[in-house]
Every structure is written in structure tokens, then in C-alpha cells.
SEKEMAR-525804 format. One record per residue (C-alpha): residue number from 1; residue in one letter; x, y, z. Coordinates in nm, 2 decimals. Layout:
BEGIN
(r NUM, "A", (X, Y, Z))
...
//
This chain:
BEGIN
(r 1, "X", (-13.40, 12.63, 6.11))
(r 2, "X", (-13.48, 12.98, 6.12))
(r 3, "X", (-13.69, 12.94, 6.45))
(r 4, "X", (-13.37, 12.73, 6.60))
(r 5, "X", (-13.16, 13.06, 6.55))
(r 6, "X", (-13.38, 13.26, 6.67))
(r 7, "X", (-13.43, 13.09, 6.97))
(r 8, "X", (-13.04, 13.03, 6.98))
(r 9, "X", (-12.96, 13.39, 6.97))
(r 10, "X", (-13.12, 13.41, 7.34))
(r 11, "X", (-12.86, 13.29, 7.54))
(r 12, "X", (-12.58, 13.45, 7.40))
(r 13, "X", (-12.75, 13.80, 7.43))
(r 14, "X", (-12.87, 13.74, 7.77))
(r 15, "X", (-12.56, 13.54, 7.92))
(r 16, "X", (-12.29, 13.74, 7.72))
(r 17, "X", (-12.14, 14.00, 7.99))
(r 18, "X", (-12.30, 13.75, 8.29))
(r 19, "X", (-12.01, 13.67, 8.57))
(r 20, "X", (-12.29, 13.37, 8.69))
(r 21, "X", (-12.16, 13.01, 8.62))
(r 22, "X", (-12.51, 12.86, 8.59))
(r 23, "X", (-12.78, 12.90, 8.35))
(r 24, "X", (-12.97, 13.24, 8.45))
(r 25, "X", (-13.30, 13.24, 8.57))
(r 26, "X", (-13.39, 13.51, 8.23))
(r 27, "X", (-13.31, 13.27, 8.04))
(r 28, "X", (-13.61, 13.00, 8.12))
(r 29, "X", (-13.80, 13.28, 8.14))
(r 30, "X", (-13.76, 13.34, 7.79))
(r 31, "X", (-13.82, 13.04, 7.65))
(r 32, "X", (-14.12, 12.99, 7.86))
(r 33, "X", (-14.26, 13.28, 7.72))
(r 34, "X", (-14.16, 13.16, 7.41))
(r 35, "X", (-14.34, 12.79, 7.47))
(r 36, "X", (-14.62, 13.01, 7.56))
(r 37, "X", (-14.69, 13.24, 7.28))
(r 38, "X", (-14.60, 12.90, 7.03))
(r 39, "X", (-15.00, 12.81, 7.02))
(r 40, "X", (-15.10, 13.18, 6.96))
(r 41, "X", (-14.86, 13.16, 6.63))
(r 42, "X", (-15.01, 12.89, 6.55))
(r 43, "X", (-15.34, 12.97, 6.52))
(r 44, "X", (-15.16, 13.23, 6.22))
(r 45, "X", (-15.12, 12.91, 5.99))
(r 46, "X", (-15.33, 12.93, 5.73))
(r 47, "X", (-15.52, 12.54, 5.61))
(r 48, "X", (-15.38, 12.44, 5.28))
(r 49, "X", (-15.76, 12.41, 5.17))
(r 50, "X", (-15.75, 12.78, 5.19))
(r 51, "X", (-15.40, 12.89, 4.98))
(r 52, "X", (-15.49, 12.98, 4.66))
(r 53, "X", (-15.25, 13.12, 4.38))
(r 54, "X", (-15.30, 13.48, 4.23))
(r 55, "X", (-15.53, 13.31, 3.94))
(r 56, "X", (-15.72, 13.19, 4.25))
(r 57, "X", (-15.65, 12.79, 4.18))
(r 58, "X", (-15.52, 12.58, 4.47))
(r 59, "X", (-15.20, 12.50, 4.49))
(r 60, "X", (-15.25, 12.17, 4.59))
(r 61, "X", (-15.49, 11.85, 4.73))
(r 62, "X", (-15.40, 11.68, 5.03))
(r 63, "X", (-15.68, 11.43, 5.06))
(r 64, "X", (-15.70, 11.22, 5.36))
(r 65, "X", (-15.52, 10.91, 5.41))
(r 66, "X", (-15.69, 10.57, 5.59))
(r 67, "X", (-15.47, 10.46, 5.87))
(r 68, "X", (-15.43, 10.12, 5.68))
(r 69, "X", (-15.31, 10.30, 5.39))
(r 70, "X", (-15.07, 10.44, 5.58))
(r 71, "X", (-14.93, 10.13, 5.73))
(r 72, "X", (-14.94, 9.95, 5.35))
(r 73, "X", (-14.75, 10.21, 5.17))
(r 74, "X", (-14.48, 10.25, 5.48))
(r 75, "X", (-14.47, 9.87, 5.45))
(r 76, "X", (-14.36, 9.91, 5.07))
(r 77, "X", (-14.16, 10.18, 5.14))
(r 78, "X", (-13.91, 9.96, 5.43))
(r 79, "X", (-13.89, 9.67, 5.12))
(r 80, "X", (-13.73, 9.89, 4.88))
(r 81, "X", (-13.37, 9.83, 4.89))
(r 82, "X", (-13.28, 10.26, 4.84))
(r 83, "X", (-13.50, 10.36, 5.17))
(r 84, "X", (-13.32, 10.04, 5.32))
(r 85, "X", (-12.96, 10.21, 5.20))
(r 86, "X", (-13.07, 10.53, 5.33))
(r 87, "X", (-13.11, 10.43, 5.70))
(r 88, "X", (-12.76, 10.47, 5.82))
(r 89, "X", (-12.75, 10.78, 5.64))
(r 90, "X", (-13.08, 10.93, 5.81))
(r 91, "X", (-12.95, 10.82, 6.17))
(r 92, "X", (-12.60, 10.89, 6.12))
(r 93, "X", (-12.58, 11.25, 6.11))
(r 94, "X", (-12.75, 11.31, 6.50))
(r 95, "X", (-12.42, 11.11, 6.61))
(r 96, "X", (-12.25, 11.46, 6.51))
(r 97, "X", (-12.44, 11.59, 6.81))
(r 98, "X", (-12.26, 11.43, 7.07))
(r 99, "X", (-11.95, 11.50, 6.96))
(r 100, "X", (-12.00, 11.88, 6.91))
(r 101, "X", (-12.19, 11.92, 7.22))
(r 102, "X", (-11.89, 11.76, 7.46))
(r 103, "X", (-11.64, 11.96, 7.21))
(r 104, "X", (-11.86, 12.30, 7.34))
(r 105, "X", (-11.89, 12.19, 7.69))
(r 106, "X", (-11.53, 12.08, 7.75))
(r 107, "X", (-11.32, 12.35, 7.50))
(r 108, "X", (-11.54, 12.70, 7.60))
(r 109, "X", (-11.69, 12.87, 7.83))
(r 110, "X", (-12.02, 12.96, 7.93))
(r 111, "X", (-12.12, 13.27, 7.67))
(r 112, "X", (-11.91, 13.14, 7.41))
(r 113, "X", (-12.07, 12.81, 7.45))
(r 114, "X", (-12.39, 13.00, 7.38))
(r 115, "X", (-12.24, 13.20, 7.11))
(r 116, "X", (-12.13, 12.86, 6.92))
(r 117, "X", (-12.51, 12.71, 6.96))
(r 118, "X", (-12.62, 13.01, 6.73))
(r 119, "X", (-12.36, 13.02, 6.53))
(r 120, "X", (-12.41, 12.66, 6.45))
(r 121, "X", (-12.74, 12.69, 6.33))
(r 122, "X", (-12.64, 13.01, 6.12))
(r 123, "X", (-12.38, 12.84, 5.94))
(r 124, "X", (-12.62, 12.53, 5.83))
(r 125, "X", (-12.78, 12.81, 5.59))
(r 126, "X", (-12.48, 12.87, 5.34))
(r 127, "X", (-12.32, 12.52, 5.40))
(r 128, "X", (-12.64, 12.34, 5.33))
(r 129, "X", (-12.68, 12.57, 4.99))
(r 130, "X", (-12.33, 12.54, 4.84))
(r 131, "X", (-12.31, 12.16, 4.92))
(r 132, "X", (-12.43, 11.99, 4.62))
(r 133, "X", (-12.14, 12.18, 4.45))
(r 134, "X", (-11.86, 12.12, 4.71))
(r 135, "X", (-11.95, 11.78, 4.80))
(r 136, "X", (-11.76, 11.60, 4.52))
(r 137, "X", (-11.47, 11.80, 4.56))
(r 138, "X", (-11.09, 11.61, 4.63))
(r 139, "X", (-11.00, 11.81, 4.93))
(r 140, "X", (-11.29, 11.69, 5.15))
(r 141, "X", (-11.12, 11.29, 5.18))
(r 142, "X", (-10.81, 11.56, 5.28))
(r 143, "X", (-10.99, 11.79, 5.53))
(r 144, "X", (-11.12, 11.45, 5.72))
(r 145, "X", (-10.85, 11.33, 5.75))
(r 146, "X", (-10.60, 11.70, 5.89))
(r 147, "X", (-10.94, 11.72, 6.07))
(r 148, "X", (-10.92, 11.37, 6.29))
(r 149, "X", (-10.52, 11.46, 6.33))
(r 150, "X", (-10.61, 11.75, 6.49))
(r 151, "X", (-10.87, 11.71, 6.68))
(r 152, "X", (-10.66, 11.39, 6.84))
(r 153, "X", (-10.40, 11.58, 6.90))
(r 154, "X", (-10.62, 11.78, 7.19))
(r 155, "X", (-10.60, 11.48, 7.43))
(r 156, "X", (-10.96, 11.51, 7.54))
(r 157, "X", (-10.92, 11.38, 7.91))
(r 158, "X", (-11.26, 11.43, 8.09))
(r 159, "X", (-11.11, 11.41, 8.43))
(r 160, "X", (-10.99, 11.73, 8.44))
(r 161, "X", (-11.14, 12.07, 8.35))
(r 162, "X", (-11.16, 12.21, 8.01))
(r 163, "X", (-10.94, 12.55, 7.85))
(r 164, "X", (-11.21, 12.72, 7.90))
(r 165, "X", (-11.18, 12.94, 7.55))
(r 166, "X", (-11.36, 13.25, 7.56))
(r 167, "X", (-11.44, 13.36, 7.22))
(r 168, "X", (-11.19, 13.64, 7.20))
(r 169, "X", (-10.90, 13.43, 7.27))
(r 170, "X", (-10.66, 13.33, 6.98))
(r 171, "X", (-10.71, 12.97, 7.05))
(r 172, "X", (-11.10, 13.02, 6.98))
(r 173, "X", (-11.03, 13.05, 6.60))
(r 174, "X", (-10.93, 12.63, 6.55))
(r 175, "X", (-11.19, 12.50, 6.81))
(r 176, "X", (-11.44, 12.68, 6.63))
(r 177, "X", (-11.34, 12.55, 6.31))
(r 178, "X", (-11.34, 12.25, 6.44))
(r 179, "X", (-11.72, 12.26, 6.62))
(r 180, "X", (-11.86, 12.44, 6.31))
(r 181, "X", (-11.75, 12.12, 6.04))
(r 182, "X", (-12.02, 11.94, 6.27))
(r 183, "X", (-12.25, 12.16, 6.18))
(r 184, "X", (-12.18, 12.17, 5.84))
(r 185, "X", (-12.19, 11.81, 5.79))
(r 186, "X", (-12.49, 11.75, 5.97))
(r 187, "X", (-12.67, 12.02, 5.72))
(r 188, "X", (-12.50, 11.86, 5.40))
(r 189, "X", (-12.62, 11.51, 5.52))
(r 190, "X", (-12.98, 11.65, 5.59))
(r 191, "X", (-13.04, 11.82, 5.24))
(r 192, "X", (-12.92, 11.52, 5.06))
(r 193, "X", (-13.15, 11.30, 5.26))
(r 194, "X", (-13.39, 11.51, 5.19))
(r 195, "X", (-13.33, 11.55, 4.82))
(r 196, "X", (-13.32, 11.21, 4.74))
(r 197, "X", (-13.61, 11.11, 4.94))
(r 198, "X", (-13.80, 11.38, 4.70))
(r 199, "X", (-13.68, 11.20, 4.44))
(r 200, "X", (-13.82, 10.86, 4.51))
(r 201, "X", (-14.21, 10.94, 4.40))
(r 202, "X", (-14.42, 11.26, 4.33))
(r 203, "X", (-14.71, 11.07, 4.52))
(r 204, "X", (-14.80, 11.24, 4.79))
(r 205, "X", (-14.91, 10.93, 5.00))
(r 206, "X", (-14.58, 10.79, 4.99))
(r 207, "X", (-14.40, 11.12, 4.99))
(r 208, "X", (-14.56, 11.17, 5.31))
(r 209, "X", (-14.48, 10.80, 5.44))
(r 210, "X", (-14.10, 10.91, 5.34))
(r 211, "X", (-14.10, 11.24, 5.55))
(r 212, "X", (-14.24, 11.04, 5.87))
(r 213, "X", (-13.95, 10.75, 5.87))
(r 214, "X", (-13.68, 11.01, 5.82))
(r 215, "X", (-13.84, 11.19, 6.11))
(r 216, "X", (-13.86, 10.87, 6.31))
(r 217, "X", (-13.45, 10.78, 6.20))
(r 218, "X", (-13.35, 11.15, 6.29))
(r 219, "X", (-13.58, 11.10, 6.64))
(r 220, "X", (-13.38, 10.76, 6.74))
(r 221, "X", (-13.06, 10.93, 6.68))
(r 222, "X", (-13.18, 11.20, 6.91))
(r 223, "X", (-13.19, 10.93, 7.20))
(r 224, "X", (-12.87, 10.82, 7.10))
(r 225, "X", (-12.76, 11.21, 7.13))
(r 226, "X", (-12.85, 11.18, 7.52))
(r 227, "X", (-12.72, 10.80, 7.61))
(r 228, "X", (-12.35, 10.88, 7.46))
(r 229, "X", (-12.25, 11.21, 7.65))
(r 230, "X", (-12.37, 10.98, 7.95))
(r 231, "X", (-12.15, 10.67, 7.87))
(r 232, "X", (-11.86, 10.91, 7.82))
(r 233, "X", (-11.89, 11.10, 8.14))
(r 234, "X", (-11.93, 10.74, 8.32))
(r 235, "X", (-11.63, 10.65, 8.14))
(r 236, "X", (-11.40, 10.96, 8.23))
(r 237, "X", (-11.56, 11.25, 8.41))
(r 238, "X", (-11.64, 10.98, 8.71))
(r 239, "X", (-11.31, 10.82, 8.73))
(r 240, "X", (-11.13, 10.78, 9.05))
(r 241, "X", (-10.80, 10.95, 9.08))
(r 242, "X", (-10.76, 11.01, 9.46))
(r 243, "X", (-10.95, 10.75, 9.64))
(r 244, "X", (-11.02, 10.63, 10.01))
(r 245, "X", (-11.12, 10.22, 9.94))
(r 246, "X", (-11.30, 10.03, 10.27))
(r 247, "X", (-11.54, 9.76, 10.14))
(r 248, "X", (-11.62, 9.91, 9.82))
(r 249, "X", (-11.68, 10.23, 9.91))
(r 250, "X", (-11.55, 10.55, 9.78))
(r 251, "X", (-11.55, 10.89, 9.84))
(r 252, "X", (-11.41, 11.19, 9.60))
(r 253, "X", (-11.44, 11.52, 9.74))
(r 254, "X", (-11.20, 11.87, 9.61))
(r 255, "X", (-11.26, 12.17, 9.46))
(r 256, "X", (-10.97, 12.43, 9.45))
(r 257, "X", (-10.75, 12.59, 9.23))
(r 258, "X", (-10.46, 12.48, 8.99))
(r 259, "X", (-10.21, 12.62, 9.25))
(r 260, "X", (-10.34, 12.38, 9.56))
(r 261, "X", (-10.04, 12.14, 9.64))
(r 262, "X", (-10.38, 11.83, 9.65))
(r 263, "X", (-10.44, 11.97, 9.28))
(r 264, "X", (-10.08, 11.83, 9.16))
(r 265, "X", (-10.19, 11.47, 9.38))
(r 266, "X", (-10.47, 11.45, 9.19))
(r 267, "X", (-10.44, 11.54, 8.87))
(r 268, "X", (-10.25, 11.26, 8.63))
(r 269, "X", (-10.24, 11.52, 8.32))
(r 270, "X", (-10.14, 11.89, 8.32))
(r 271, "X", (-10.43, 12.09, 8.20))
(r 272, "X", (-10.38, 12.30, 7.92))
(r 273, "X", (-10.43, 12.68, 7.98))
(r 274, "X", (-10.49, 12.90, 7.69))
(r 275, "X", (-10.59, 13.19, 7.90))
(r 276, "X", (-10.35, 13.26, 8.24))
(r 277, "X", (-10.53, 13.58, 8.31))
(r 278, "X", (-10.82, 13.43, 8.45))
(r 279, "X", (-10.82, 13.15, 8.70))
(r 280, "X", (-10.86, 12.77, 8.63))
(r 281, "X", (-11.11, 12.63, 8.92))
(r 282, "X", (-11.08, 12.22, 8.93))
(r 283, "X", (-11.40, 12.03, 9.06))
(r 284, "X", (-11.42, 11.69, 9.11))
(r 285, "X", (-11.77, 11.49, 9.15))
(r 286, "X", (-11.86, 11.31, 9.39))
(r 287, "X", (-12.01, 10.97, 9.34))
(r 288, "X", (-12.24, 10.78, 9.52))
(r 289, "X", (-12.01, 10.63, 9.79))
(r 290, "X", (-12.30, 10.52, 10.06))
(r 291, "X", (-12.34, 10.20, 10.01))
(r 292, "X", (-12.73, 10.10, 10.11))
(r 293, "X", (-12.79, 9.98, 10.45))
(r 294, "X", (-13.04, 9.72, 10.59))
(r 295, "X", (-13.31, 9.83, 10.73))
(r 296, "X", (-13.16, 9.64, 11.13))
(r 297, "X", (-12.80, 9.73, 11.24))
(r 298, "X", (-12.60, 9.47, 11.30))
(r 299, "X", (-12.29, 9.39, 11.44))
(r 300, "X", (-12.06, 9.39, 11.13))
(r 301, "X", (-12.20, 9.74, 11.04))
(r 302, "X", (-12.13, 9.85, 11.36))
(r 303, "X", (-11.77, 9.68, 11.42))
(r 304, "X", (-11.65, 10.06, 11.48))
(r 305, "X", (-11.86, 10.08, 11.83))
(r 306, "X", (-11.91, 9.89, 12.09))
(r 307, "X", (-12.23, 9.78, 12.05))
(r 308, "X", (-12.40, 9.42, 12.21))
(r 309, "X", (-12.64, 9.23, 12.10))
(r 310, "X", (-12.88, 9.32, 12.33))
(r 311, "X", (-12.85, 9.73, 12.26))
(r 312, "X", (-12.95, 9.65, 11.88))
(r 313, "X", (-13.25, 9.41, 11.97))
(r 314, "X", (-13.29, 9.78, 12.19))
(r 315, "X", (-13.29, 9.99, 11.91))
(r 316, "X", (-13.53, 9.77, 11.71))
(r 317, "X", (-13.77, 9.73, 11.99))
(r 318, "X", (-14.11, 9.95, 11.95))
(r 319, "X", (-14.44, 10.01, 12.17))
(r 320, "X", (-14.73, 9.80, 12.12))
(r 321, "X", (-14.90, 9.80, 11.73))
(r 322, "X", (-15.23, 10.00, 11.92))
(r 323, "X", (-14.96, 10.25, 12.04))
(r 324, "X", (-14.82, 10.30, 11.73))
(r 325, "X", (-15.08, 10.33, 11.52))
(r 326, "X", (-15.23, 10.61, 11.79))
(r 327, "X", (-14.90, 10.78, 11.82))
(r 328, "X", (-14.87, 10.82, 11.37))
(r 329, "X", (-15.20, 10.93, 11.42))
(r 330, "X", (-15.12, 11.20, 11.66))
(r 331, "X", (-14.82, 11.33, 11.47))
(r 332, "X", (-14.97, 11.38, 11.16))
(r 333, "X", (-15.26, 11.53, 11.35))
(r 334, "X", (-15.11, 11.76, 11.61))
(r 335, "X", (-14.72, 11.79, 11.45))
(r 336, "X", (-14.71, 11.79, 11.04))
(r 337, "X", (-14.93, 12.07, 11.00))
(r 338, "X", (-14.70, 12.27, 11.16))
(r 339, "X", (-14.37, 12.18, 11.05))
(r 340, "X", (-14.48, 11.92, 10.71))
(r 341, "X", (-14.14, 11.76, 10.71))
(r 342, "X", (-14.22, 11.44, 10.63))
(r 343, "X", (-14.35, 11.29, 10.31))
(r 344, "X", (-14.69, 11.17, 10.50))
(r 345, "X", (-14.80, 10.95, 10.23))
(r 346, "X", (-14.44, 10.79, 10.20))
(r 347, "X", (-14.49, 10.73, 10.56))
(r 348, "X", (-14.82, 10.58, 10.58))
(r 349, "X", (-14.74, 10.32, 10.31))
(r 350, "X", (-14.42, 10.25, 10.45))
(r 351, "X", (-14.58, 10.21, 10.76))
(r 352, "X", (-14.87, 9.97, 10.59))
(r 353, "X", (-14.61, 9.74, 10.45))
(r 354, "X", (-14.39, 9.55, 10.73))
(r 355, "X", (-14.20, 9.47, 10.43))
(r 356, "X", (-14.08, 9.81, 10.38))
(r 357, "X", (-14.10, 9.97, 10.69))
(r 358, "X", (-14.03, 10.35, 10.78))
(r 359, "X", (-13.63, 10.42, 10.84))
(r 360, "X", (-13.57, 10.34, 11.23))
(r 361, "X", (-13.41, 10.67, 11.31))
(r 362, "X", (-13.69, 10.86, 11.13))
(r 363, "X", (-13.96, 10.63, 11.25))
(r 364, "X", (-13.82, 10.65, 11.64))
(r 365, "X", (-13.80, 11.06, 11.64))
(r 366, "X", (-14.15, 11.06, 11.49))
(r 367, "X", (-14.30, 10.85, 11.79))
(r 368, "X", (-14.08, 11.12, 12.04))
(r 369, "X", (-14.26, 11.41, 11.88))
(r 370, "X", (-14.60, 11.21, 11.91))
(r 371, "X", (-14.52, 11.11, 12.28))
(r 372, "X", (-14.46, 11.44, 12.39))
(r 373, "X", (-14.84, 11.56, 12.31))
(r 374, "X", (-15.02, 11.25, 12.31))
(r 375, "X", (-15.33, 11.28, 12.50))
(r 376, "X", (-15.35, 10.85, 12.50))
(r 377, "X", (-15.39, 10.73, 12.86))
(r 378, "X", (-15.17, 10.47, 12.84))
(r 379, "X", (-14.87, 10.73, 12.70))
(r 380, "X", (-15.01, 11.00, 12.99))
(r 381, "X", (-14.96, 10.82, 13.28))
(r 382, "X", (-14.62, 10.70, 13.14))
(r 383, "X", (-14.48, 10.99, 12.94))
(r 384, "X", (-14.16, 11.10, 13.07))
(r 385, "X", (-14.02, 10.69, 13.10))
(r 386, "X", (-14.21, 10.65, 12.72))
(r 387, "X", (-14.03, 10.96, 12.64))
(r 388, "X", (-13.69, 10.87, 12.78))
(r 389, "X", (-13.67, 10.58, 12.63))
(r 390, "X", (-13.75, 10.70, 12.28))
(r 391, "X", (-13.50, 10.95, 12.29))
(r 392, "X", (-13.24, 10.70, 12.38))
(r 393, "X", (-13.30, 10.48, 12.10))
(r 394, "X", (-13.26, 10.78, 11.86))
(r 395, "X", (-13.01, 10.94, 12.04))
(r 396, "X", (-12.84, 10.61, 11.98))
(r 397, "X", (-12.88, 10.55, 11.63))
(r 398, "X", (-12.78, 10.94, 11.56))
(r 399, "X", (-12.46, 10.89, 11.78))
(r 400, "X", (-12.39, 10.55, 11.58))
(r 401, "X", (-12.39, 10.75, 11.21))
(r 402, "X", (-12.59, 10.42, 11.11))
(r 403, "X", (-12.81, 10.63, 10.89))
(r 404, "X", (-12.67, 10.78, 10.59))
(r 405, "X", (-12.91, 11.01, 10.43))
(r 406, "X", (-12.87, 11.34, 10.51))
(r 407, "X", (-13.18, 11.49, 10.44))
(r 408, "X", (-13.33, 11.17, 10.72))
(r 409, "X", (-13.10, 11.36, 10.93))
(r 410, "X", (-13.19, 11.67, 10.94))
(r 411, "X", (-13.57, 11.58, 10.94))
(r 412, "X", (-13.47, 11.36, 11.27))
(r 413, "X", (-13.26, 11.61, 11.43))
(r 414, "X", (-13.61, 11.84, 11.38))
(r 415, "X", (-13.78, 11.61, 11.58))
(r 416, "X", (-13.53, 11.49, 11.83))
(r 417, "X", (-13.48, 11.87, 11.87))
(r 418, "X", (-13.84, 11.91, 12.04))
(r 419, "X", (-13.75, 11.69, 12.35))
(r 420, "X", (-13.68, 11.78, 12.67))
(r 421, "X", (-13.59, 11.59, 12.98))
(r 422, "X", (-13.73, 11.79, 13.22))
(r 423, "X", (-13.85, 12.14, 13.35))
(r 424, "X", (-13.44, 12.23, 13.42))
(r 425, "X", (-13.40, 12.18, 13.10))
(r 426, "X", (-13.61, 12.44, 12.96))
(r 427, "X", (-13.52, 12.68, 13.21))
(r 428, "X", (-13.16, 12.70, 13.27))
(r 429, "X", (-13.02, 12.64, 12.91))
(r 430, "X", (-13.08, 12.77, 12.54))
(r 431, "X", (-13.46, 12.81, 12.58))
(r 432, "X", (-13.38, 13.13, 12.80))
//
């Protein structure tokens, strides 16, 4: 716990007077430093054959345990109706986690998020001491209960952006309240845990076996921590509140301010502002609204040009396999060295497989690079009516917007972008 706050108290000190959004590059460089030196400190443990008390006896045995032991008396240990009780209450308390983490990321800002990490692991230490005297008490049942009346009372509505507290705001005073009761429960549920698992036996065999399933309980509510802030946000933050529907495709695309006349289309709540002096910003996501494409336009996809049958059989039509082969050859030989824009080994297995075969748009503008410095008879003798046509049929797909992927786009338009029709071209236009 004390090496969680001390590596909590990084962010706040290095983020605190930061006018960046994001997470600042000083801070990974911290904790890498950190990850780094973590081996060294190790090294600094002393064995426990080597701790001695000051009348120089050992302070304890730790003999070493068979593997099949260890499965036996973890066996025992799962039939015993108390561990069997206790399994709820070893997972239960990482579902706190959740909760307080969209609380911090919806309610504050950036270095009062920070500040609330630390103080959460500060305020485990006097919680988790004075618990065994407090937990009996009346007014707990009462403070759950004024707590979950509150709390509801926020109408938590992930479509729209949080208050953004800062921490010397008036309103920061409840929230906090209100994200530090996590972390108190979660350190009162620990200890006693704990406690009574150290109850169960003084052997060390099976006090051992106890420590690993608690560890293995708190672990798989630890992947429970990152699969519910992802159901939630699929539930809320990606709704759709201002939509454009054809065929099942959707596209969500503003960012502005709270004063934008789209803001009040969008928006089905008003957004609670605690602090008017600084501005709201409202971001929507955008989801994934390109639906996948087959790898052969057809007509249907198309319906928005005028496009025969004859033109896609065009656009699907290559050079002979020998030709091919000689001209992916040449561009990986003569071209990607220069400008490595393509994933060559994505390529070549694409390429391999007829199944999966390399993007038409991407795999036509590769063959126009390749033309152009081809030393192949067959392409020399031919190369401006080889080149020509090549262009065309990624000209065409390009001016058809039948691919979808950008970043194929800009790799083609690279490509496309080395052809020229003929010597005029180069010396009457841009090349100048």
C-alpha cells in the first residue's frame, strides 16, 4: 500500500498546474524509471534463511512445499464450507473499482483525478486501522443507504460530458466523499479477509494455500474491473443521439462548445455546470460506421454511379500471373526501400493466398509504381499503354470512394501520385 501511494503521488505532482488534456509524456517516463530500478530494490530483500532476531535465533522455517502438496492442501481448503463463504467476500470488494474509477473519470478533472488516486490509497491507512471498531456500528446500515440517495440523485448520463470538478471548487467536497467511501470499504473488506483467513490455521502450508486463492479471487475481480467500465461505455458513452441511418450505417461526428446551436440538437439532458468560469467542451465519438466491403465492387455498392457491368469486370481485370509476380518483385525491389509504405509481409501473404487477396485499389497502384521502372521486356515495349491502363483502373476505384480505409488511401494516393502521362506533364505543370 505504501508503494501504491508513492507511486500515486506522481501524477498529481507532475500534472497539477499542466493546461495538457492528455497524460504527459513525464509521466511514463517516471514510471518507467520506476519499472526499471524495481529489480535493483529487489536484490535489497534479504532471504528469510538469513533474518535472525537480536538473540540470533531465526524467526522462522519456511520449508519447501511439493507441488502435489500444494494442490492436496488447496483441494482441502475449497471443501471447507468458511473459505467456500468467503468467496464472494474476496471478489466482491474489486467491483468497488469500477464504480470509483467512472465516478473519477466522469465527476473531475484531469489533476484532481490524479489527486483522488492518491488520496484513495492514503485514506485506506486510517480506515483500514479503525475498522474493526466502527464496523459494528448503527449508522453504517444509515450512511448506505443517504449514500445510494445521493449518489442517484447525480443522474450519471454517459452521453454527455462530466462537471468537470476541479479540486478547489465547493462541489469537490461531496464527490469526494463520495469516491473516498470506496476506498474505505474496499480497505475494511481487505483486512477482514485477511484477518480471518489468519485465523483459519497457524500451518504455514495451508496458510500459504489461503494467501494464493485470495490472491487468485482479488486477481478475477481485477478482470471484472476492466470488462464493466467497457459494458458501460457500450451502453451509454456510444449511444446515438444525432444520427444519419442508410443500410445500417451510422456516422456521429461534433465537437464544440455548450453555446453551439447543434449542441442543444444533440444533447437530450442539460449538463450540469458547477464551474461557469471555465468552458464546457462536448465531444462525441465516433463509432465504427464503415460497414466492411467485399473484396469485388458490385453493382448494388455502386448504385450511386453509373457504373456497367463491363467497367467492374475492368477494374477486376489484372496482367498475366508471370507479370504480376515480376512486377511485386520489382516494387519491393526498386520502390519500398525508398518510401516502405506498405506492410511487405502483409502483402506477400495476401498475395500467396487467392483467398485473401491484396485490396484492389492498393494492389492496382502497386503494379503502376512497378510498371513505371520495370526493366521486364514484355512491360518495356508496352509501358506507356500498361501504364495507362493501370492508372485508369485506380483512378477509377479512387473516384468511385469504393475503398474505405483511409490510411489504403493515402498509401494509394502515394503511388498513384508517381505517374505521369507523358513528358508535358512533367514539364508544364507542378514538377516546375
Amino acid at each position: 500500500m505504501l508503494g501504491a501511494s508513492i507511486g500515486a503521488s506522481v501524477g498529481p505532482c507532475i500534472t497539477w498546474d499542466s493546461i495538457v488534456l492528455g497524460v504527459l509524456k513525464s509521466v511514463y517516463i517516471t514510471f518507467v524509471i520506476l519499472q526499471s530500478c524495481s529489480p535493483f530494490f529487489a536484490l535489497l530483500v534479504q532471504l528469510h534463511q538469513k533474518l535472525r532476531r537480536t538473540d540470533r535465533t531465526a524467526i522462522a522455517s519456511f520449508g519447501h512445499v511439493h507441488f502435489r502438496d500444494s494442490i492436496r492442501v488447496m483441494g482441502r481448503l475449497l471443501c471447507e464450507w468458511r473459505t467456500l463463504l468467503l468467496l464472494p467476500v474476496m471478489f466482491s470488494p474489486e467491483l468497488f473499482f469500477p464504480f470509483q474509477a467512472n465516478i473519477n473519470a466522469y465527476t473531475f478533472n484531469l489533476r484532481t483525478r490524479n489527486l483522488n488516486i492518491l488520496l484513495n490509497t492514503l485514506f485506506q491507512f486510517p480506515v483500514t486501522a479503525m475498522h474493526t471498531i466502527t464496523v459494528n456500528c448503527a449508522w453504517i446500515t444509515g450512511a448506505y443507504i443517504a449514500q445510494a440517495i445521493w449518489l442517484n440523485s447525480w443522474n450519471f448520463n454517459w452521453k454527455i460530458p462530466g462537471p468537470e470538478i476541479d479540486c478547489t471548487d465547493k462541489a469537490d467536497r461531496g464527490a469526494m466523499m463520495v469516491y473516498l467511501s470506496y476506498a474505505a470499504q474496499y480497505g475494511m473488506f481487505q483486512s477482514l479477509v485477511l484477518y480471518v483467513l489468519g485465523s483459519f490455521t497457524y500451518d504455514p502450508v495451508k496458510a500459504a494455500a489461503c494467501g494464493v486463492l485470495y490472491t487468485g479471487e482479488t486477481n478475477y475481480g481485477k478482470e471484472e474491473d476492466v470488462i464493466m467500465p467497457v459494458r458501460i461505455l457500450r451502453r451509454w458513452a456510444l449511444g446515438t443521439t444525432l444520427s444519419c441511418r442508410n443500410n445500417g450505417v451510422i456516422r456521429i461526428a461534433y465537437i464544440g462548445t455548450d453555446t453551439a446551436n447543434l449542441n442543444n440538437l444533440v444533447r437530450p439532458h442539460e449538463t450540469r455546470i458547477h464551474d461557469t468560469h471555465r468552458p464546457q467542451y462536448l465531444h462525441y465519438p465516433i463509432p465504427s460506421f464503415h460497414p466492411p466491403l467485399p473484396w469485388k465492387p458490385t453493382s448494388d455498392l455502386l448504385s450511386g454511379h453509373y457504373v456497367t457491368p463491363g467497367a467492374i469486370t475492368d477494374l477486376t481485370s489484372f496482367p498475366v500471373r508471370e507479370v504480376c509476380d515480376s512486377s511485386v518483385e520489382t516494387y519491393f525491389t526498386e520502390i519500398h526501400p525508398s518510401i516502405p509504405i506498405i506492410d511487405e509481409a502483409d502483402f506477400l501473404r495476401s498475395y500467396a493466398d487467392p483467398k485473401t487477396p491484396p485490396l484492389l485499389l492498393l494492389f492496382h497502384a502497386a503494379l503502376l509504381a512497378a510498371a513505371r521502372v520495370s526493366d521486364r521486356p514484355m512491360l518495356v515495349w508496352s509501358r506507356a499503354t500498361a501504364t495507362a491502363t493501370l492508372y485508369r483502373r485506380a483512378r477509377a476505384l479512387f473516384n468511385l470512394r469504393y475503398e474505405n480505409d483511409r490510411l489504403l488511401l493515402v498509401q494509394s494516393s502515394m503511388l498513384v501520385a508517381r505517374h505521369t502521362e507523358n513528358p508535358d506533364t512533367v514539364g508544364c505543370n507542378s514538377y516546375c
